[in-house]
Each structure stands twice: as structure tokens, then as C-alpha cells.
TORVEXMAR-863144 format. One record per atom (N, C-alpha, C): residue in three letters; x, y, z. Coordinates in steps of 0.05 Angstrom, whole numbers, plus 5000, padded with zeros to 4 digits. Layout:
BEGIN
ALAXYZ ...
END
This chain:
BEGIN
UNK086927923909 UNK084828123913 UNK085928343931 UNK086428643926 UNK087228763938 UNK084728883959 UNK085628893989 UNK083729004001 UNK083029254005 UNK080929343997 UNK079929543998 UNK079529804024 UNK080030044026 UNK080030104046 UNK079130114071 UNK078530134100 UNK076730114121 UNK074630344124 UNK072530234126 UNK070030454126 UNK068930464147 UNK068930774162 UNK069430874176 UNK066530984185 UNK064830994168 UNK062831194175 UNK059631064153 UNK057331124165 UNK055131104142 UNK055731264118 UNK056631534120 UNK057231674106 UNK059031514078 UNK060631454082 UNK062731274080 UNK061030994053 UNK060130934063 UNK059130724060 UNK056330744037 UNK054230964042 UNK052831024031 UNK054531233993 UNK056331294003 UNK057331403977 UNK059431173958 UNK059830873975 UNK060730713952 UNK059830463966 UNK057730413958 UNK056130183970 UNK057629973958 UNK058929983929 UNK060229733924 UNK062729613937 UNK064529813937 UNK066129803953 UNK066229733980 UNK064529763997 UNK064329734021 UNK062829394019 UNK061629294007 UNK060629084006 UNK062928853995 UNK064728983976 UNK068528843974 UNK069428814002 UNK069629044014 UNK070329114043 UNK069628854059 UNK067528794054 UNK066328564075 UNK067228214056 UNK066428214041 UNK067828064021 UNK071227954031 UNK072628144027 UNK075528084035 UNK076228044065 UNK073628164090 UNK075528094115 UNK074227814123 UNK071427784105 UNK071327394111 UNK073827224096 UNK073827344065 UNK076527164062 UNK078027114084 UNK079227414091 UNK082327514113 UNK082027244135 UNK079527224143 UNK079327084173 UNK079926734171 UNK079626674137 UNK080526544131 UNK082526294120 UNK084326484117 UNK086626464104 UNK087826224126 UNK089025994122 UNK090825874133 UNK092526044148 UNK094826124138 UNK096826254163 UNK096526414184 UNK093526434181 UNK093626534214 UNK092426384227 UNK091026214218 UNK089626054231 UNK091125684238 UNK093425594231 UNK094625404227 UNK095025364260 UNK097225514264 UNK099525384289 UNK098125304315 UNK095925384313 UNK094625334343 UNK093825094341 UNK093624874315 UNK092724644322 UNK094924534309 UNK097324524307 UNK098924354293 UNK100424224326 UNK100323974310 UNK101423674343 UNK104223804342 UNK105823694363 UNK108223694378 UNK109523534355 UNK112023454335 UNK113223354325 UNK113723084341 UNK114422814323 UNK115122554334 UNK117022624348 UNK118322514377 UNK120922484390 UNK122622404369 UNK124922514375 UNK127222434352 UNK128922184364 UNK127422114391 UNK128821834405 UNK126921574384 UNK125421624376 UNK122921374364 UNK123421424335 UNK125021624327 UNK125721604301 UNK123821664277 UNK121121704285 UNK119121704272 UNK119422024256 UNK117421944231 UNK116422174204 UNK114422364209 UNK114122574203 UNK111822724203 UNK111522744164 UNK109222634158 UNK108122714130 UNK106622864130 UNK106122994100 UNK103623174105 UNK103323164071 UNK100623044086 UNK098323004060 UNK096323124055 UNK094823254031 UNK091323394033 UNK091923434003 UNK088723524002 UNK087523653983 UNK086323823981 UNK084724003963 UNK083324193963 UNK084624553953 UNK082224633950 UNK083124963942 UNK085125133958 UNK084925043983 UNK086725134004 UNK089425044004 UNK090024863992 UNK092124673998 UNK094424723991 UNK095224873976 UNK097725073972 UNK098025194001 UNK095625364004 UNK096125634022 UNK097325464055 UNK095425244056 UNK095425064083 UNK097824914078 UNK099724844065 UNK102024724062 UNK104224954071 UNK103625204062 UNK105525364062 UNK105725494098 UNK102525454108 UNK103125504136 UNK103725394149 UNK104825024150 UNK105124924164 UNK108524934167 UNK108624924140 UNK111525014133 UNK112525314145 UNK110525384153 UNK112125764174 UNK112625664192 UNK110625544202 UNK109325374236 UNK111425164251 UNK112925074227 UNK114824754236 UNK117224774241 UNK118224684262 UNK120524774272 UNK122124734256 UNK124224844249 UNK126324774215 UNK127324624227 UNK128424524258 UNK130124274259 UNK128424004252 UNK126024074255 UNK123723844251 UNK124023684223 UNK124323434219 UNK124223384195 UNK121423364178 UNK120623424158 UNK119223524150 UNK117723414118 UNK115923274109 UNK115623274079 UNK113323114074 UNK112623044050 UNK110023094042 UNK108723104007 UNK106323064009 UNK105423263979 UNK101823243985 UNK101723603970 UNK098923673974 UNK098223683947 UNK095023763938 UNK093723703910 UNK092723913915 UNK092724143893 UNK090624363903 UNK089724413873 UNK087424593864 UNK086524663838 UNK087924843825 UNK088624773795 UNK090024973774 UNK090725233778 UNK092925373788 UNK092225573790 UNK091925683818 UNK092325483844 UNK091825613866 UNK093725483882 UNK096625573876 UNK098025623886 UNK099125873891 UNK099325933917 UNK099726193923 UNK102626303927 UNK103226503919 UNK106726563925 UNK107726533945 UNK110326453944 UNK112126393970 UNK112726583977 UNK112126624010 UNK113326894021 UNK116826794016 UNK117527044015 UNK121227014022 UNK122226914034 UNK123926794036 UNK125026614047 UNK123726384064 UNK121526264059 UNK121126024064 UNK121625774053 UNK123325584062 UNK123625414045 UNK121825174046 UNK121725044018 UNK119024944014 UNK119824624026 UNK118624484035 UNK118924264046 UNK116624044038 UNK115324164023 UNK112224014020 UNK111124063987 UNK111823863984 UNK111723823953 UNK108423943941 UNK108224113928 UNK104524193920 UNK104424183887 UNK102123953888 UNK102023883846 UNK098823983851 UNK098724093816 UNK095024173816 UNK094624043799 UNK090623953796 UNK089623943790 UNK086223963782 UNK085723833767 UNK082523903763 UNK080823943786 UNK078724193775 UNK075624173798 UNK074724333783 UNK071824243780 UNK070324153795 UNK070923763785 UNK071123713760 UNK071123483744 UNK074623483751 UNK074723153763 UNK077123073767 UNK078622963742 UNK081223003742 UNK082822973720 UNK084222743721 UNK087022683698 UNK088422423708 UNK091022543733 UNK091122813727 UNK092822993743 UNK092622913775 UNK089723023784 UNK088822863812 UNK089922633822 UNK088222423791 UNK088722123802 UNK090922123811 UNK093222203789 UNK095722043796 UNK097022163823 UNK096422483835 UNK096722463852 UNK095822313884 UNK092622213873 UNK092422013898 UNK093021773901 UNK093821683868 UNK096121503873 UNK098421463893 UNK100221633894 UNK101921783893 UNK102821753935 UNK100321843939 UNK098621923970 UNK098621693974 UNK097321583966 UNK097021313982 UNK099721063976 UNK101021153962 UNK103521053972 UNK104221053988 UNK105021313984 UNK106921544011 UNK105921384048 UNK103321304043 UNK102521354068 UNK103121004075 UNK102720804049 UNK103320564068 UNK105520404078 UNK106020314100 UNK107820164108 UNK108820334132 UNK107520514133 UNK108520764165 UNK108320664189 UNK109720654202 UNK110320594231 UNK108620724258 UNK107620654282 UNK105920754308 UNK107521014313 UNK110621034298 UNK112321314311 UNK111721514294 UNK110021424275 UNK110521704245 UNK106921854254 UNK107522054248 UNK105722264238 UNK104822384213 UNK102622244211 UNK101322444190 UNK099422654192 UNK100522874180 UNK098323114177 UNK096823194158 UNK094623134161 UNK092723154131 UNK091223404122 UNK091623544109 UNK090723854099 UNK088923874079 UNK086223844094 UNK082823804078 UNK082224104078 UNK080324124046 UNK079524314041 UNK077924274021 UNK076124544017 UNK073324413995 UNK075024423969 UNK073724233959 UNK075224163932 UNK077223923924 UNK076723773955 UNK078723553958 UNK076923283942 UNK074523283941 UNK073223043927 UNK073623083897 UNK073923283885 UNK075123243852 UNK078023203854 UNK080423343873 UNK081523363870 UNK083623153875 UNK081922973907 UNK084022753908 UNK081722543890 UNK082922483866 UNK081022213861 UNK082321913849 UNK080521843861 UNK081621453852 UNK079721323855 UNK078021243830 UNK075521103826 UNK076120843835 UNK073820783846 UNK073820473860 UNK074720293836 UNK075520103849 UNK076519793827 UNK073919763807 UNK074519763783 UNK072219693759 UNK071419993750 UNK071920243764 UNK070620493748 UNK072720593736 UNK072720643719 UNK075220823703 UNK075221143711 UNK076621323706 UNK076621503700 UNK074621693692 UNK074321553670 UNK072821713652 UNK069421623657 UNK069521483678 UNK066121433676 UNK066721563708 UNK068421523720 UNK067721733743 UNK067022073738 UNK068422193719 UNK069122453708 UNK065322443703 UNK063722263691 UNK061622243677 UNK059122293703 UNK059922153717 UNK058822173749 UNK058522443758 UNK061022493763 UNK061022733773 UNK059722903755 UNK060222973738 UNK059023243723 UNK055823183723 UNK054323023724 UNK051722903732 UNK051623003762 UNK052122923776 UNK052223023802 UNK051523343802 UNK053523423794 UNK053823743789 UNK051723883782 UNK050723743755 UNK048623853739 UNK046123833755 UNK045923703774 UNK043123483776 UNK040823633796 UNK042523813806 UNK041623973845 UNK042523883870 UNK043623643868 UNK043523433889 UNK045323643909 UNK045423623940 UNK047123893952 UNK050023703956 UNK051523813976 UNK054523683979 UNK054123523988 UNK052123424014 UNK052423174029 UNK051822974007 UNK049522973993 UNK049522733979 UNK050922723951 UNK052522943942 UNK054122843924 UNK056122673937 UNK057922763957 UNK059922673973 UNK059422343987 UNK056722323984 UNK056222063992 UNK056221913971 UNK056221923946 UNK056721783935 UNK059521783914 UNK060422033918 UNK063922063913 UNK065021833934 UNK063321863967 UNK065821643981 UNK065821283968 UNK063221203970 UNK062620983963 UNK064220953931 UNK064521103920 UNK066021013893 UNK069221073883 UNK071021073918 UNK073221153914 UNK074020923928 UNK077120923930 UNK079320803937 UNK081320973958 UNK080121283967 UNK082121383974 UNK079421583998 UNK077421593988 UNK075321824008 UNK073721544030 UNK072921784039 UNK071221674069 UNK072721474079 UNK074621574094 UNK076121454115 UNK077621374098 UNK078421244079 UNK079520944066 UNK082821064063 UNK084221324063 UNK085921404067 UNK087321424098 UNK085421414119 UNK086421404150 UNK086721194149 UNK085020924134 UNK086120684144 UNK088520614128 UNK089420684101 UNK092120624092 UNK094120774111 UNK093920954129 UNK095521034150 UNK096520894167 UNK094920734168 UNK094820484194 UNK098220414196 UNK098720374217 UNK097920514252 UNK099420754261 UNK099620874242 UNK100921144243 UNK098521314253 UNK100521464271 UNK097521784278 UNK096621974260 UNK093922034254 UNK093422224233 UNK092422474246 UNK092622694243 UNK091822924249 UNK091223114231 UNK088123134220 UNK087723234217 UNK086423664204 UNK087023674192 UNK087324044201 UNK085324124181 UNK082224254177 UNK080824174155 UNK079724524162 UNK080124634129 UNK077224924122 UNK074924854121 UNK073424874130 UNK069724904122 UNK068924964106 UNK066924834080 UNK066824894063 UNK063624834056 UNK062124624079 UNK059724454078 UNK059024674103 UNK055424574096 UNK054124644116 UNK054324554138 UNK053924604163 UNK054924454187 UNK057024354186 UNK059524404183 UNK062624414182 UNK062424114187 UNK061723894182 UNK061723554182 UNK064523524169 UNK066723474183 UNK068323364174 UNK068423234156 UNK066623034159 UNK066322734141 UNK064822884115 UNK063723064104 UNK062923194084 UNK065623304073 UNK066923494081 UNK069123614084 UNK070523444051 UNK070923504026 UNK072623374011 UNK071823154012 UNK069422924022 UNK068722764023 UNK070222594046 UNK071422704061 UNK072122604092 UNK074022404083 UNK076822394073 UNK078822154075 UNK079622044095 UNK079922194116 UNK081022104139 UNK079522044170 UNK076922194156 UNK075422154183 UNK072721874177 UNK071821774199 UNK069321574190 UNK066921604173 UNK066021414167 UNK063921564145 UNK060921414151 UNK058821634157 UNK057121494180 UNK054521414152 UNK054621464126 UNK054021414097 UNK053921094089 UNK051720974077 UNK051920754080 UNK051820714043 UNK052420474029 UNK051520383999 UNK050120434001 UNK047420424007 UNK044320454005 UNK044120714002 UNK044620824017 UNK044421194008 UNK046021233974 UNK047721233982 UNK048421293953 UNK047221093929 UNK045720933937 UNK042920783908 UNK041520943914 UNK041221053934 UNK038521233933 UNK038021533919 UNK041021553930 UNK041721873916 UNK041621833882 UNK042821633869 UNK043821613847 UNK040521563828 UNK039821353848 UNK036521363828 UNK034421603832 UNK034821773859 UNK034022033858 UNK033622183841 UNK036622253832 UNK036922483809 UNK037322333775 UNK037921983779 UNK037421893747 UNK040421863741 UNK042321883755 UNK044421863745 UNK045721533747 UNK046721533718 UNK047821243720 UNK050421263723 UNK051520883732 UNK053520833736 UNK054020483721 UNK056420433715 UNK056920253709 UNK054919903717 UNK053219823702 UNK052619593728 UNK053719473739 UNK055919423735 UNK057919283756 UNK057619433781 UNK059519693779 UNK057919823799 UNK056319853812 UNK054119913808 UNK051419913813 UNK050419633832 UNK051719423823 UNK051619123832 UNK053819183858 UNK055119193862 UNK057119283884 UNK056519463913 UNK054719693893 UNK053919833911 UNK051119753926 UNK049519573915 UNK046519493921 UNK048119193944 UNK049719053938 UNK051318853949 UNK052119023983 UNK053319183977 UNK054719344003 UNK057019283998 UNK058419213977 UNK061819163970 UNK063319433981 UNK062519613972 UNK063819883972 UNK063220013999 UNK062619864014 UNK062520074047 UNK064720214055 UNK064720354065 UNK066220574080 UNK067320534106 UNK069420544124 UNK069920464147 UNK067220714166 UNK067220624189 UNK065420774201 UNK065920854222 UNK064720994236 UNK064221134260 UNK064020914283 UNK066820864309 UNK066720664329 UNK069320434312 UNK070120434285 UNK072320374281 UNK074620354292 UNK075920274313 UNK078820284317 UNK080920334299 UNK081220314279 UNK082520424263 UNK083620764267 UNK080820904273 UNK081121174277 UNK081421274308 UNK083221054326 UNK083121104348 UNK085921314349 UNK085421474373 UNK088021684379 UNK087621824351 UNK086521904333 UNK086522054312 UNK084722274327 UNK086322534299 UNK085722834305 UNK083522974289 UNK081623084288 UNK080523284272 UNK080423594281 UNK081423744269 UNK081624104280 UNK080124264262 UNK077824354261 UNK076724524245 UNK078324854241 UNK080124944227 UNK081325114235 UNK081325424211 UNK077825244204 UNK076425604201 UNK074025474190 UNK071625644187 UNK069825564180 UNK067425724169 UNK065625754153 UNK062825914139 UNK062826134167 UNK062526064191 UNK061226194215 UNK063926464220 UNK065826304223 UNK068226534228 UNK067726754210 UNK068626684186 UNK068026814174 UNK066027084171 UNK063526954175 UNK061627164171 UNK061927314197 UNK062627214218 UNK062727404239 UNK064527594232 UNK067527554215 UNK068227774210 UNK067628004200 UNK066427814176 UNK064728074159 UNK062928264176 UNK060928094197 UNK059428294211 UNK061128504226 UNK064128504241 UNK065328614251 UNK066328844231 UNK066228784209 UNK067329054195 UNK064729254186 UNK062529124189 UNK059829314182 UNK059229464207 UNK060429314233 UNK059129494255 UNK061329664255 UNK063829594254 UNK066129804254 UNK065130074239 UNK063530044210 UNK062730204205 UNK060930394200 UNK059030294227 UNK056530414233 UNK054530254231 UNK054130114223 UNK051229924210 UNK051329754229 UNK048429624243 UNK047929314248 UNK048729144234 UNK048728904234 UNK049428764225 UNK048228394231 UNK046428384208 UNK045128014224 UNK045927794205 UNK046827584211 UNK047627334206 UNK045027214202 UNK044327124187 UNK041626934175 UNK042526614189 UNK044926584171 UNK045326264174 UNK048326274154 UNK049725984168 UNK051926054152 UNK051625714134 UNK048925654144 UNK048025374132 UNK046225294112 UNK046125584097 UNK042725604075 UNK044425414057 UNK042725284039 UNK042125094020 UNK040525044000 UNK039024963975 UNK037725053966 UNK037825153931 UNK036025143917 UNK036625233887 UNK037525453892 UNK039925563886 UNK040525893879 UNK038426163876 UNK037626073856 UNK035426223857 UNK032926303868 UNK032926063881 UNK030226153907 UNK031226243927 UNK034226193932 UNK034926303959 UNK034226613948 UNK036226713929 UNK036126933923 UNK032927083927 UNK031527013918 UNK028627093920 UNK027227173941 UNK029326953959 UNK028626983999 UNK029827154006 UNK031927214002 UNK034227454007 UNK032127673999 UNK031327753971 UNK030527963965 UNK027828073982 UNK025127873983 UNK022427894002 UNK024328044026 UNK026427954041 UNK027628034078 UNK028228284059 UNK029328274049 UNK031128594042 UNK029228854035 UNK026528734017 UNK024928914013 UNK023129064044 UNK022928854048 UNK021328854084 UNK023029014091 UNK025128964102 UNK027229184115 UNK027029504098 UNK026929504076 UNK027429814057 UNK025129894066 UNK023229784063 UNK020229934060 UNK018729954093 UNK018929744108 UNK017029704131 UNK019529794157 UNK022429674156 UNK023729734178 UNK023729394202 UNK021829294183 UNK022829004197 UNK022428844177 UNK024228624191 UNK025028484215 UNK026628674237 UNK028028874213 UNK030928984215 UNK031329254216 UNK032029374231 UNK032029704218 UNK033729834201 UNK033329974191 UNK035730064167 UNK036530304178 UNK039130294174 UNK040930164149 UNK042329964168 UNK042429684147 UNK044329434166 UNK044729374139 UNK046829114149 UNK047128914131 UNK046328664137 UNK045728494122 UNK044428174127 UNK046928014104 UNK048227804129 UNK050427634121 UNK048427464115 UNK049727204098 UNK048826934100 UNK050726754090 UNK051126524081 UNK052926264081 UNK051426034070 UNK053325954068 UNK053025544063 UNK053425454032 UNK051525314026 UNK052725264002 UNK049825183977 UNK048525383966 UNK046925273949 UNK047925153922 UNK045225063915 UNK045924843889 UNK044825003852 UNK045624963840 UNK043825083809 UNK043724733796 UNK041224783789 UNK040624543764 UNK041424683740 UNK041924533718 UNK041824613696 UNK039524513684 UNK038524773674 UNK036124653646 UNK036924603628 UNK035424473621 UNK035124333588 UNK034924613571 UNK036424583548 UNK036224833533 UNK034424783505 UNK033324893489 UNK033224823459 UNK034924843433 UNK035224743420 UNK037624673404 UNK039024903397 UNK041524993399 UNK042425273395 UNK042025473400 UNK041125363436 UNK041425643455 UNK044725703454 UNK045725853463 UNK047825993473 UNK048325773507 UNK051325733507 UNK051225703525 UNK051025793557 UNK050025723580 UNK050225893597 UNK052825833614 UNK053726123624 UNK056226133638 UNK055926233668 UNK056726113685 UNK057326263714 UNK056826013736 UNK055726053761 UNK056125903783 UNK054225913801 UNK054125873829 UNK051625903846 UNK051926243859 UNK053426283856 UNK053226683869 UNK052226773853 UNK053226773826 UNK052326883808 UNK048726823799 UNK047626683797 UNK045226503793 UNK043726663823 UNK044726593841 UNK043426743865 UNK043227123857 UNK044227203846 UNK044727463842 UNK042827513821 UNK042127343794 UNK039827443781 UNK037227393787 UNK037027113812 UNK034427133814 UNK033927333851 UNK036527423859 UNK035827673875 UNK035427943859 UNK036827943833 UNK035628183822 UNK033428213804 UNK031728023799 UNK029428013783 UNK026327943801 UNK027427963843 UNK025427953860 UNK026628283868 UNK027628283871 UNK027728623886 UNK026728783869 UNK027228763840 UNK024928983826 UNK026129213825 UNK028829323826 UNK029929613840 UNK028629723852 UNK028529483885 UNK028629733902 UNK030329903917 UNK029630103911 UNK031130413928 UNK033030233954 UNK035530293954 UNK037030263980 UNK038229993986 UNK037229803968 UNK038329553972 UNK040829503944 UNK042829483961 UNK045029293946 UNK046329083952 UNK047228923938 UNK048028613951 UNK050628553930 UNK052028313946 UNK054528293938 UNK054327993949 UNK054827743924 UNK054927513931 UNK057227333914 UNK058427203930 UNK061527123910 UNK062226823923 UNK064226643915 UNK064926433925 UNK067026483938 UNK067626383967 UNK070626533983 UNK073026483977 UNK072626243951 UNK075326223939 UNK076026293908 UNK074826483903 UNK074726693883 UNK073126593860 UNK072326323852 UNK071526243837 UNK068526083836 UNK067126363812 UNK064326283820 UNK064126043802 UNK064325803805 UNK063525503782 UNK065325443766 UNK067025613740 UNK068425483722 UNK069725773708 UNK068525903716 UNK068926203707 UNK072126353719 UNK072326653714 UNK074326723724 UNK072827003753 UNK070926893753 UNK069727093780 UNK068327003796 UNK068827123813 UNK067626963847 UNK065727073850 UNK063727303827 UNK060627313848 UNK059927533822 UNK057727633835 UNK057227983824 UNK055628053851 UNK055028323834 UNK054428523843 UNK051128693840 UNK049028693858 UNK046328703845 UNK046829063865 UNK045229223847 UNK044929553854 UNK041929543852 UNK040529743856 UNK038329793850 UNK037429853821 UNK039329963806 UNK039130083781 UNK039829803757 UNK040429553768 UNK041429373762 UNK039729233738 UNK036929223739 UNK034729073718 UNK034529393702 UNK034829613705 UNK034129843688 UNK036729803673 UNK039429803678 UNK041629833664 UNK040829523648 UNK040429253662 UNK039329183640 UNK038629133614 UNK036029293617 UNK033129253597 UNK035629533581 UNK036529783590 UNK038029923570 UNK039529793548 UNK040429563563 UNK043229403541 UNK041729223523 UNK039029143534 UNK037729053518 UNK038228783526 UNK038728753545 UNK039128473566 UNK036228283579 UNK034228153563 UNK032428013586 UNK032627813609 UNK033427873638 UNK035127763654 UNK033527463658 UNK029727503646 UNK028727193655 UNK030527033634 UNK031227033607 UNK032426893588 UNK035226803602 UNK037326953620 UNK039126963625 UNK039526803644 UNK036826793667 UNK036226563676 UNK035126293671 UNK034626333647 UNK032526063641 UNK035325913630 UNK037325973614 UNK040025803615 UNK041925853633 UNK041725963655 UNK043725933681 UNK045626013662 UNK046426323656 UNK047826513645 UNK047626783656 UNK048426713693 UNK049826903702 UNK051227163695 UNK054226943686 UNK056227083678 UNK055227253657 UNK054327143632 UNK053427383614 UNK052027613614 UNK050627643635 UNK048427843641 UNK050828013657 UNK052727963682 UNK053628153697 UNK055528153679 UNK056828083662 UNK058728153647 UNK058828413632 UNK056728393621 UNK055228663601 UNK055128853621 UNK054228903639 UNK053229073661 UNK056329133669 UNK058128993673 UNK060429123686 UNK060729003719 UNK058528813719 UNK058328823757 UNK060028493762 UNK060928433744 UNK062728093755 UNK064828203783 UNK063728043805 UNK066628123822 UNK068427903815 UNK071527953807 UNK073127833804 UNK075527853824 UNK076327733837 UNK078227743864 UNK079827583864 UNK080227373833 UNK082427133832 UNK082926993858 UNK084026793847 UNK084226633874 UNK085126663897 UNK084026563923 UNK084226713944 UNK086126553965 UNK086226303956 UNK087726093973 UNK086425963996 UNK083726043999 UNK082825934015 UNK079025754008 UNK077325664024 UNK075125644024 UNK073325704034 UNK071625694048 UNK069525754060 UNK066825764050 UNK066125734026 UNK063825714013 UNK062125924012 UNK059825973998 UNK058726193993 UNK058526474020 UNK058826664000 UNK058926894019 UNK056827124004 UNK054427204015 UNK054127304010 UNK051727584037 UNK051927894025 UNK051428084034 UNK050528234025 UNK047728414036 UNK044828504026 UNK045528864055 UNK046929024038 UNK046429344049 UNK043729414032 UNK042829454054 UNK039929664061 UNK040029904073 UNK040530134058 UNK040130414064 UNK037730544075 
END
């Protein structure tokens, strides 16, 4: 994503409202990014008197980018090696002359592949039989629960793959999918720190969940998991989703527990949160006041059907255009975290619907604002990719439901099959910013003139 210039003035801002809302867009990525954010929490290397390893293991969307900074960060006499799992496609170029030391394979997300598995196969090799002298460094990021996978003993593959996309579909938010991703693995919630055993693990994890919970984080491999079997029967008969009865018998048993919180296992171990939803948006606010505007942070923890957030976004935004509170105009209003879309049931030979939760938030913010005068918004995923698609968000204008109804677009239909993408596609407003190398989870921003 090339960044867009610095805006300098209302002036500025009021003559390319879209642009300036990119503007903000790219400096939450920027604050993001692994390599600037790495070296301040990476441990001291093993003594070379104890002879001991430093590995470095993770997953997730970041996991290219976070391999590659540790690799700037590490002393070249340091010995050094490893392998990370990151999604198709998001590996990021090698600066010049760095040499690679840290092996990075991709695979599937949102729906885990055999690609994943075999790399957490792979991982959990690597990691057993390590010594109290070795070091491991683990590089968590959202996207690590499809990405590192290894279905518990008795689930296959393919009925995990079945799980998950149920999950997905269902509304359920991250914590309780993740609670029942851990209970049905071999490699999440903790169960990877303890194949470490008694090697040191440290930690280094992006934010990607609400309230930056580690243990949510990729479904927490390395850290405790305070999630019990019972929750995850609860979650699963919640939303109707089945699982194997074996399974099911396992999980109602408590077979499948999780190591926990007060474990020794996880003693002398590290966790470094080393960016997060909040950083982020603070940056963004720093580039709106840089250029004249207030600037308010809602929450970097909203949650929620997509589309009602959007709806909530739009009621504050209208208030602000028309009345001047909460807020005075002209500002911008950040917000964060991570909402959910259900899919509806369609009738036989609808069209399918395409796009993600930015996008979904964006039609039902543009079908509550109504074009009003002065409000534009810009909502995207911080790692370029809104759901399955090739764009991280759109773009809502005021003129946005009139251009529309011109193309002959009914945006309630567009909503009623969670077909985002198709509606801003026509219109021209998909923001596309390819992959970014990093995470942080929803980003989105509401200019009021």
C-alpha cells in the first residue's frame, strides 16, 4: 500500500476526504508493522558457555514480517533458526541484504489447510526434547488458530476444516471461537509451551482480539488457558454446531483440557505485547490532529454484528453533522476491535455474497446515514484483507446510496446476502491495500465536515 501524502491543513482534507481517510488507514498500519516495534522486547541470546539454542517459532498474518525483524534485531554472531506459518501470500520482501535464518511456509485462513497442519507438525517437533539452556521465541499473530492447526486425536482434518467454517458462519465473536479451537487441538492453548518443556519460551505477540488477551491471541499456544471443556459445549450447542460424538464425549468428559493459569509449566516464561488495536488508533488520531481536526477514539474493543455497529457509527456521526454533539465538527471518530457477520440463509439461486466484516459494516453504515451532508467513513481490516476477498475495507461518501440507486444497485438486497464486496465494487469504493504484513484488527474512521 503506498502511503499517501501528509495532510497538512482542513483545507487539505476537506478537498480529498478519501484520501485523507487512506492517510489515517496507513499510519495505524505504519505503527504496526513488526520492525519497528520488535527489538525492544527480544531476550538476551543463551550464553555460548551452556551451549544452548534459540528457536523461533509462530504463526499468523504477521509472521513473515515478525520473522524478518527478529532476523534485523539478532546479533549475526548469535546462532539463530527456526520456522514460522503465515497466510498465502503474506510474505513480505526481503530487505537487501538480510540473510534469512528463519525458515517461513504459508498457509490457509481463515479455513485451515493440510499446509498448516503439516507445519504444526513440523513445530512441534522442532520444539521437543530442548534443554533448560535453549530458547524459544514464539511469533503470535491473528491468524495463528487457522494457521497453526492439529486437530485433537480422533478429529480429522476435514471435520475440523467443517468446524471452523461453522464457527465463522455462526456470529460467535473470537473469544468463543478460540475457545473451542483450543479444546480441539494438539498444539493451541498452552499445549505448545508445554512441548517446550523446560526450555524458556518468550513470547512476542500483535493484537488482534479485543482486550489484547494473550490467551485469545491465535488461540494462545504458549500462554495458559483460563477456558474450560464446558465452555466450549456451551459455545458449540449455542450456535448448533456439530462435532464428531466422540468428540463431543471427550469434551463433556473434560478429556481435552487445556493447561491453565498457576501451571508451573509456564514458570520463568515471557509474554510482550508488541503492538496492539489501541497503538494503533492512537496513531491514526495523531495524523488527524496533525491535520487540523479533533480527533476521538470510541473503543478499540467494539464487537458485535457488523452491521449494527455500523448503524451506531452512523446515529454518533449524524448527531455530530447536524446538532455538533457529542462532538464538534469537523473531527474524526476512530474505533477498533473486532466485529462478527452471520451469514443468512439465502433462497435457492441467490447469487453469492462476497466480502467481510468492514465491508458489511460499511453497507449497513451507509444505508443509516441516508447521505448525510459531510460525513465520510473509511473501514478496512489492518491486514489488508477484508474475509476472503482481495480488499481490506471500502469506502462510504455521502453521495454513496444515490450513486447506488443510479447503477441500479438495492443496497438492502446487498445486505440481505452479506454482498459487500459487490455493491462497493460497482461503485468503485473497494479499498484495496494488499497485504500489509501485519494485524491489528478492524480499523475503522467516520470524517465529519
Amino acid at each position: 500500500m503506498t502511503a499517501p501524502a501528509p495532510f497538512h491543513s482542513l483545507a487539505q482534507v476537506s478537498a480529498q476526504p478519501r484520501q485523507f481517510l487512506g492517510h489515517l488507514f496507513q499510519a495505524a498500519v505504519t505503527r504496526a508493522l513488526p520492525l519497528a516495534n520488535t527489538a525492544r522486547f527480544l531476550p538476551q541470546p543463551p550464553a555460548p558457555e551452556g551451549s544452548g539454542r534459540t528457536l523461533v517459532i509462530g504463526a499468523g498474518k504477521a509472521g513473515g514480517a515478525m520473522a524478518q525483524a527478529v532476523e534485523a534485531h539478532w546479533p549475526l554472531d548469535a546462532p539463530l533458526e527456526g520456522l514460522v506459518v503465515t497466510r498465502y501470500h503474506h510474505v513480505p520482501p526481503r530487505p537487501e541484504g538480510l540473510p534469512q535464518r528463519i525458515e517461513v511456509v504459508e498457509a490457509s485462513h481463515p479455513v485451515p489447510d493440510e499446509a498448516g497442519q503439516a507445519a504444526a507438525q513440523r513445530i512441534l517437533a522442532m520444539v521437543r526434547g530442548l534443554s533448560k539452556n535453549d530458547l524459544v521465541l514464539c511469533l503470535i499473530s491473528g491468524g495463528g488458530s487457522s494457521l497453526l492447526t492439529l486437530p485433537a486425536e480422533g478429529l480429522s482434518l476435514e471435520e475440523k476444516q467443517a468446524v471452523n467454517q461453522a464457527l465463522l458462519a455462526s456470529g460467535a465473536n473470537i473469544g468463543e471461537m478460540n475457545c473451542v479451537r483450543k479444546h480441539l487441538s494438539r498444539i493451541k492453548g498452552g499445549r505448545l509451551a508445554a512441548a517446550c518443556a523446560p526450555a524458556r519460551v518468550v513470547t512476542l505477540a500483535i493484537s488482534d482480539v479485543p482486550g489484547d488477551d494473550p490467551s485469545v491471541i491465535a488461540s494462545g499456544p504458549t500462554v495458559p488457558d483460563a477456558t474450560s471443556c464446558a465452555e466450549a459445549v456451551a459455545i458449540l450447542q449455542r450456535y448448533g454446531i456439530k462435532v464428531p460424538g466422540a468428540i463431543m464425549s471427550l469434551l463433556e468428559q473434560g478429556a481435552l483440557e487445556t493447561p491453565k493459569p498457576g501451571d508451573p509449566l509456564f514458570g520463568g516464561h515471557e509474554v510482550h505485547l508488541i503492538a496492539t488495536p489501541r497503538q494503533s488508533l492512537e496513531a491514526a488520531a495523531e495524523a488527524a490532529r496533525a491535520a487540523g481536526l479533533a480527533a476521538y477514539i470510541l473503543s478499540d474493543e467494539m464487537e458485535g454484528e457488523s452491521r449494527e455497529v455500523g448503524k451506531v457509527h452512523a446515529a454518533l456521526a449524524r448527531a455530530v453533522a447536524q446538532t455538533g454533539q457529542p462532538f464538534a465538527r469537523p473531527c474524526v471518530i476512530l474505533s477498533g476491535g473486532e466485529t462478527t457477520v452471520t451469514l443468512r440463509k439465502q433462497p435457492p439461486g441467490t447469487p453469492k455474497g462476497r466480502g467481510g466484516r468492514a465491508g458489511e459494516f460499511c453497507l449497513g453504515l451507509a444505508l443509516a446515514l441516508q447521505g448525510q451532508k459531510g460525513v465520510y467513513a473509511l473501514a478496512a481490516d489492518t491486514d489488508g484483507i477484508d474475509g476472503v476477498e482481495d480488499n481490506a475495507g471500502a469506502f462510504v461518501a455521502p453521495d454513496t446510496l444515490q450513486r447506488g440507486q443510479d447503477a441500479g444497485l438495492k443496497l438492502d438486497a446487498y445486505l440481505d446476502r452479506n454482498d459487500a464486496y459487490g455493491y462497493f465494487e460497482t461503485l468503485g469504493d473497494l479499498v484495496i491495500s494488499g497485504p500489509t504484513y501485519t494485524n491489528v484488527n478492524d480499523f475503522r474512521a467516520l470524517l465529519v465536515l
